[in-house]
DOSEZA-428837 format. One record per residue (C-alpha): residue number from 1; residue in three letters; x, y, z. Coordinates in Angstrom, 1 decimal. Example, Ala and Ser with C-alpha at 12.3 -4.5 7.8 and 13.67 -1.06 7.14 Angstrom:
BEGIN
+-----+-----+--------+--------+--------+
|   n | res |     c1 |     c2 |     c3 |
+-----+-----+--------+--------+--------+
|   1 | ala |   12.3 |   -4.5 |    7.8 |
|   2 | ser |   13.7 |   -1.1 |    7.1 |
+-----+-----+--------+--------+--------+
This chain:
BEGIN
+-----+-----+--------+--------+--------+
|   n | res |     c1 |     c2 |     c3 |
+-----+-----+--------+--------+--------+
|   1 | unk |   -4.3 |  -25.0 |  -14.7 |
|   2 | unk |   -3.7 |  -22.0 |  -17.1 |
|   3 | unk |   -2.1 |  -19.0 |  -16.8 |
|   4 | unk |   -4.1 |  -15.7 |  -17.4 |
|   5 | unk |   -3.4 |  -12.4 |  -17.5 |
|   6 | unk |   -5.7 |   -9.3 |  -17.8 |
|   7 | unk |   -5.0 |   -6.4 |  -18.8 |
|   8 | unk |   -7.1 |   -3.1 |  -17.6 |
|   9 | unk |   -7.5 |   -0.3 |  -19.3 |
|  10 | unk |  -11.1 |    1.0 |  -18.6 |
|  11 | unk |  -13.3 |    2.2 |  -15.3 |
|  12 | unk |  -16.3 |   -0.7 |  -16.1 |
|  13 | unk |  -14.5 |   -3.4 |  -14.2 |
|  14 | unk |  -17.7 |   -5.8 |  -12.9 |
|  15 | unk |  -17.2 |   -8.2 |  -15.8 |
|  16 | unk |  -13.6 |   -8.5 |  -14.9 |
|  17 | unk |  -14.3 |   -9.2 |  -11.8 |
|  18 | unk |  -16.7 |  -11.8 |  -12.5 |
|  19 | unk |  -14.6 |  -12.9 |  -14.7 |
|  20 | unk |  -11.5 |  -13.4 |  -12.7 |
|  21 | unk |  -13.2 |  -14.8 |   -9.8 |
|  22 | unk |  -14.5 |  -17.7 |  -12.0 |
|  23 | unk |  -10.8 |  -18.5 |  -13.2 |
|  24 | unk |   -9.5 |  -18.4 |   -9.8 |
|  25 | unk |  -12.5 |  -21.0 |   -8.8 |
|  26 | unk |  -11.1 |  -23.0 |  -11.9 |
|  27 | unk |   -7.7 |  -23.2 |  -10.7 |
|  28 | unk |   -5.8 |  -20.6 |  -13.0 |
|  29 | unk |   -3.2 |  -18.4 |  -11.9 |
|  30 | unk |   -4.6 |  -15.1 |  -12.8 |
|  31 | unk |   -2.6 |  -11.6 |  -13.0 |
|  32 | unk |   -4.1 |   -8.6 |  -13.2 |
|  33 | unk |   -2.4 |   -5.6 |  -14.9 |
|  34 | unk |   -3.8 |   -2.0 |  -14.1 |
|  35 | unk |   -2.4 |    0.5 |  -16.9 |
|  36 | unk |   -1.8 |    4.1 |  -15.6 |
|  37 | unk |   -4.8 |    5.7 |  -14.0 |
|  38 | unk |   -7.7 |    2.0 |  -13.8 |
|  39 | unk |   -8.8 |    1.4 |  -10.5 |
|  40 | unk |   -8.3 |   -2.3 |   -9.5 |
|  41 | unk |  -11.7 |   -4.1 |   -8.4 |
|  42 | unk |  -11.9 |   -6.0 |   -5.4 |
|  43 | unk |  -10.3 |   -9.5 |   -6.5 |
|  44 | unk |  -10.4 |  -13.3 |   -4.8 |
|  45 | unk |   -7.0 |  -13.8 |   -3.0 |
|  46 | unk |   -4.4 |  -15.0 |   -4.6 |
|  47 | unk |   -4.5 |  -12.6 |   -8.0 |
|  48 | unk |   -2.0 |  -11.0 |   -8.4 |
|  49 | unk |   -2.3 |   -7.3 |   -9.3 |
|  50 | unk |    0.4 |   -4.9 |  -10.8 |
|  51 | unk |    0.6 |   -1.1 |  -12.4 |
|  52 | unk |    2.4 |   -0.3 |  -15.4 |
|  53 | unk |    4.6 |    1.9 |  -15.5 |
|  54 | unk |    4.5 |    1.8 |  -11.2 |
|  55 | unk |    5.6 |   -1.4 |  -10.6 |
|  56 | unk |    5.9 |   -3.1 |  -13.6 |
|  57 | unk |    7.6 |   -1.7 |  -16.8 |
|  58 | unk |    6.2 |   -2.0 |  -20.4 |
|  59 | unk |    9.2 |   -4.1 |  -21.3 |
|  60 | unk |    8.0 |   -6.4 |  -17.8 |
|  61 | unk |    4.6 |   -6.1 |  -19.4 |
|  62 | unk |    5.3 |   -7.2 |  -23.0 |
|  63 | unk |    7.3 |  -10.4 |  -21.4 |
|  64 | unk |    4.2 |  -11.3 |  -19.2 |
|  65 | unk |    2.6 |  -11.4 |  -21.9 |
|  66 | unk |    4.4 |  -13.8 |  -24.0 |
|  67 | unk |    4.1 |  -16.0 |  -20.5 |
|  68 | unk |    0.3 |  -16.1 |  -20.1 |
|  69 | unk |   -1.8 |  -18.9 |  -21.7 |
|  70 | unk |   -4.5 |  -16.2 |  -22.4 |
|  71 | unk |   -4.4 |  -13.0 |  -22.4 |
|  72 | unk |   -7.4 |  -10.8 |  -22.1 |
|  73 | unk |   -7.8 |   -6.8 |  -22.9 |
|  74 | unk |  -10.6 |   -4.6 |  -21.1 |
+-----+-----+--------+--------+--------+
């Protein structure tokens, strides 16, 4: 079991959601991080979903990344 984090910064969000989904069916714990303005896509329970700079800071960002086993851009 991994640990995955995604970070979104576009609009075209079917291959993330595609993508998440099949991580979540693998087992990983997946985060999903919205920069200011990305609409979140409709995710399988259990992701978990935060805004920067709403809810999560860049300085909370840059240590989630350093946490994740993989770490994806969009």
């Amino acid at each position: 079991m991994g640990r995955a984090l995604h970070l979104l910064k576009t609009q075209d969000t079917v291959l993330v959601a595609a993508t998440v989904a099949r991580q979540v069916a693998a087992g990983d714990a997946v985060t999903v991080v919205a920069l200011h303005g990305v609409t979140v896509p409709t995710l399988p329970a259990g992701v978990v979903v935060r805004r920067v700079p709403e809810d999560l800071s860049w300085n909370g960002l840059l240590e989630a990344i350093f946490q994740a086993d993989q770490v994806v851009a969009w």
